[in-house]
N, C-alpha and C positions, 0 to 999 in steps of 0.2 A: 744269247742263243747258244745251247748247248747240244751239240749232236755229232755223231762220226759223221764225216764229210767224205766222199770218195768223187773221182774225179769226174763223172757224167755230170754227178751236182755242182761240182764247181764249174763246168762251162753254162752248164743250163741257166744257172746265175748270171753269169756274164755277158748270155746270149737274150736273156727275158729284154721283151720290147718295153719300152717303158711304160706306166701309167699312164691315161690318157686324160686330159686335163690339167690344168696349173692349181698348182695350192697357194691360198692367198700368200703375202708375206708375212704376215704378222704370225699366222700357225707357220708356216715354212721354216720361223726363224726359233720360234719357239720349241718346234720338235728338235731342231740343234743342238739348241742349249742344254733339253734334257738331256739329251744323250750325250754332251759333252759332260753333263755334269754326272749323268750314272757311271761314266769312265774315272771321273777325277774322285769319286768314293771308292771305288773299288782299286786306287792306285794304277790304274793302268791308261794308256794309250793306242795308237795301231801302230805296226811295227813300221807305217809308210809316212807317219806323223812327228816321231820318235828320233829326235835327233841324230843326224847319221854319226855325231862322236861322242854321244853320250849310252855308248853301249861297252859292257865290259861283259867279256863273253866267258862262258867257261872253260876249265884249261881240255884240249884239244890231245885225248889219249886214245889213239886206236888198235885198242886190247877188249878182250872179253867183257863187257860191264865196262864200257869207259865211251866215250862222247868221241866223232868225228865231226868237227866244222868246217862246209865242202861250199869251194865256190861256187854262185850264181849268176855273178855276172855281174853288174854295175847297171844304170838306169833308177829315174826315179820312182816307175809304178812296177811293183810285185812283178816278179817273174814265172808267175805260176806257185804251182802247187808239187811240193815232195812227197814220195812215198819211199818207206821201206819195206818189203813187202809189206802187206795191206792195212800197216798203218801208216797215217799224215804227221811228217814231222815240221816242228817249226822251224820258220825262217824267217830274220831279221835284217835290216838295212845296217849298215852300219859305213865307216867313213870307208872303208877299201870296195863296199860294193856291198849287194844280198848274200848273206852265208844261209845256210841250209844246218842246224844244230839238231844231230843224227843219234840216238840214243843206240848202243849199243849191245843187245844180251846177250848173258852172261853163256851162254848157250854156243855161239857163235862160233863155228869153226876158224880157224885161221885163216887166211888167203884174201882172195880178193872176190869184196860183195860192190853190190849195187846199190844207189835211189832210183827212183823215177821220176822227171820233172815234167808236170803237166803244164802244157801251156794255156792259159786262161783265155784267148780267143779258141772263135770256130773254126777249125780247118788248119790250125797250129802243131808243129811238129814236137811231138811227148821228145823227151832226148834223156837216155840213160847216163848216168854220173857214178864214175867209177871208183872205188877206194880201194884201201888195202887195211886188213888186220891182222893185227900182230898175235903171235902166241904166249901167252902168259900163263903161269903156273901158279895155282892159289894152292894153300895148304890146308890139311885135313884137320879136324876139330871133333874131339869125342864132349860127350857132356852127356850127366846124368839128372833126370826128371823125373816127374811124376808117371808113375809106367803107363796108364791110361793116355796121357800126352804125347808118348811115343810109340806104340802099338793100340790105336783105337779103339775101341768094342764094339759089335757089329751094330748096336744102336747112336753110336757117335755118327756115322757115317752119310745120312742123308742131313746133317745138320753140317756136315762139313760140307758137302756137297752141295748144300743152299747157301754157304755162305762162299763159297770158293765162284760160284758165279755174280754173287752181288760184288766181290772184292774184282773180276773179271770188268763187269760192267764201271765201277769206277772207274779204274785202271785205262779204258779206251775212251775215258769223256773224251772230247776234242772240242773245244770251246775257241771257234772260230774269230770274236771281234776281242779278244784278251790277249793283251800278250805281253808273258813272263818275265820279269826282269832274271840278271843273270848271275849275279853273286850274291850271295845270301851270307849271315850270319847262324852260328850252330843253332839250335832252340833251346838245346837246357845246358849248364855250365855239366863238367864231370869228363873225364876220363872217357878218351874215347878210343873203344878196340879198331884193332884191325883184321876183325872177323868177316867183313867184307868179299863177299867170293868163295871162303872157305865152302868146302866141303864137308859138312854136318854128319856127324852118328851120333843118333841120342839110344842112350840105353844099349848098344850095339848094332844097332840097328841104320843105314845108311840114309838119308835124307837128302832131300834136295840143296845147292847150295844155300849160302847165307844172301840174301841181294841186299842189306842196309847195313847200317851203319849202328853200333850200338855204344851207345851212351850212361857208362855208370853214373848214378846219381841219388841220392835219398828219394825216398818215397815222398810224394808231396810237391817235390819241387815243379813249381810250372811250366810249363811245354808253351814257348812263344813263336809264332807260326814268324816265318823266317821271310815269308813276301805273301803281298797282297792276293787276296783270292776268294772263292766260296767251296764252304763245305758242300761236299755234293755226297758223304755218306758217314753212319758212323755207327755202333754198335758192340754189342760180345761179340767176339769171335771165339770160337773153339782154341785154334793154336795162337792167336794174335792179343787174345783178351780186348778188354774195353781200346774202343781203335777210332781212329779220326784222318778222313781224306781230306785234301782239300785240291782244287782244282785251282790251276796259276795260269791255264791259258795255254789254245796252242798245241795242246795233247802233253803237257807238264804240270804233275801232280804230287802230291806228296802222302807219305801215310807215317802215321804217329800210331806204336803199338807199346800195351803193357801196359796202359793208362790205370791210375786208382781210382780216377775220377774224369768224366766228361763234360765240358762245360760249354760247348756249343753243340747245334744239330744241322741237319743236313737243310741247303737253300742259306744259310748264315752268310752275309759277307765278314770278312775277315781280313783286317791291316797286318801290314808287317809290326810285328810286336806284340798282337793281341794272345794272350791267353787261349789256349785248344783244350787245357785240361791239368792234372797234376798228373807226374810220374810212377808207375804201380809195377806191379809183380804180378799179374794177372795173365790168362791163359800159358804156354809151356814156355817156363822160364825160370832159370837159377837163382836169380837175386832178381831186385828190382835196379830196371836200368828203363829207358828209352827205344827203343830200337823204330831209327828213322828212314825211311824208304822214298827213295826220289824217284818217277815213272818220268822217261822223255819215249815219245813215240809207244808207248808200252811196254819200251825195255826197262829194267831197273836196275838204274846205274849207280856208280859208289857217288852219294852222295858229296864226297871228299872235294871230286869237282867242279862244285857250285859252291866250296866257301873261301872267301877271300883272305888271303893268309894273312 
């Protein structure tokens, strides 16, 4: 089940009176098993199933674009539901208690922000959880391209703007019964920048920052998806070229950009280690390289902190 979740729907869920009737055993046990086993293909389990020390979490940086891991509490059933503003982020059991793993963007003022933790019965007190971010300084990045890839032409503009909502609509899947493991392996071997956060001028002209991570590598080399999951989108993209999502559960996605080649589509499940595609030069970009993009909560953080040194 794949949908943004906000928090009326998670009580209303919680509150529904049960089905009326018993289902024999035999189907009772059967529909289990399925779903134990469509868990066990797609790599994953639920995060209240999930052994509470066989979790390695990611490193814990509370800067612009970096990951806050905020206590919940201890107990063995979920403690609700996080938000940060109005997206749902994941939360996992682990042996010191529930942490709340809070995607930070790159956007973010300094100081001190908030979640909100919905409590999963009726009549339960929501309670604000409070952090602090740090100020961080990234540096500026000139770079020269194809002048159309950096000043538009007024017919580029409603195909960007059709594709800036489907890459939107990825980006806030929330895939409710998934959920994400937490250190990863890189996806293609090669040289990896620390363009990450910069501040982008192409052609002189100023751009938004960098949110991924870029990976020099020959053309060709395959792109092996780093954890279990479904692709939920993929296609040209104008600035991005040939591009591939994948959904890991939990509102934590990944995107593969610059592809020469695509070799899954969208609905695909997808293992850690399966092939996404080969590495290209495709939509605005200097050489052929990789450029990988990690979404937690919708923010997009430096991938740097989900891989295990």
């Amino acid at each position: 089940m794949t949908q943004t979740v906000h928090a009326t729907d998670l009580r209303a869920a919680v509150d529904a009176p049960p089905v009326s009737g018993r289902i024999p055993v035999g189907r009772a046990a059967a529909a289990f098993l399925a779903l134990w086993a469509a868990a066990s293909v797609f790599g994953f389990a639920s995060s209240a199933a999930r052994a509470a020390d066989d979790i390695t979490l990611p490193r814990d940086t509370r800067v612009p674009g970096g990951i806050a891991i905020l206590d919940l509490g201890a107990g063995a059933e979920s403690p609700g539901a996080v938000y940060y503003g109005e997206y749902r982020a994941p939360i996992v059991r682990t042996k010191d208690g529930w942490k709340a793993i809070v995607g930070i963007p790159l956007a973010t003022e300094p100081g001190r922000q908030t979640v909100r933790l919905v409590m999963p019965q009726a009549g339960g007190q929501d309670r604000e959880i409070a952090f602090t971010v740090a100020p961080k300084a990234y540096a500026t990045q000139n770079l020269t391209v194809e002048a159309r890839k950096a000043d538009p032409l007024p017919e580029d503009l409603k195909r960007i703007d059709a594709e800036t909502a489907r890459t939107e609509r990825a980006l806030a899947t929330y895939t409710e019964n998934l959920s994400p493991t937490w250190r990863w392996t890189v996806p293609v071997p090669g040289a990896r920048s620390d363009s990450y956060g910069k501040r982008r001028v192409f052609n002189g002209l100023p751009r938004k920052p960098h949110s991924g991570m870029d990976i020099a590598t020959p053309t060709g080399t395959p792109i092996r998806n780093p954890a279990a999951g479904r692709v939920v989108e993929s296609g040209d993209f104008f600035f991005n070229g040939n591009t591939v999502f994948v959904d890991h559960g939990q509102g934590v996605l990944t995107m593969y950009c610059h592809l020469s080649r695509i070799d899954v589509k969208p609905g695909d499940a997808v293992q850690e280690g399966d092939v996404l595609g080969l590495v290209g030069a495709t939509g605005r970009v200097t050489g052929p390289h990789l450029h990988w993009g990690v979404s937690v909560n919708r923010a997009m953080v430096n991938p740097e902190l989900l891989l295990g040194k």
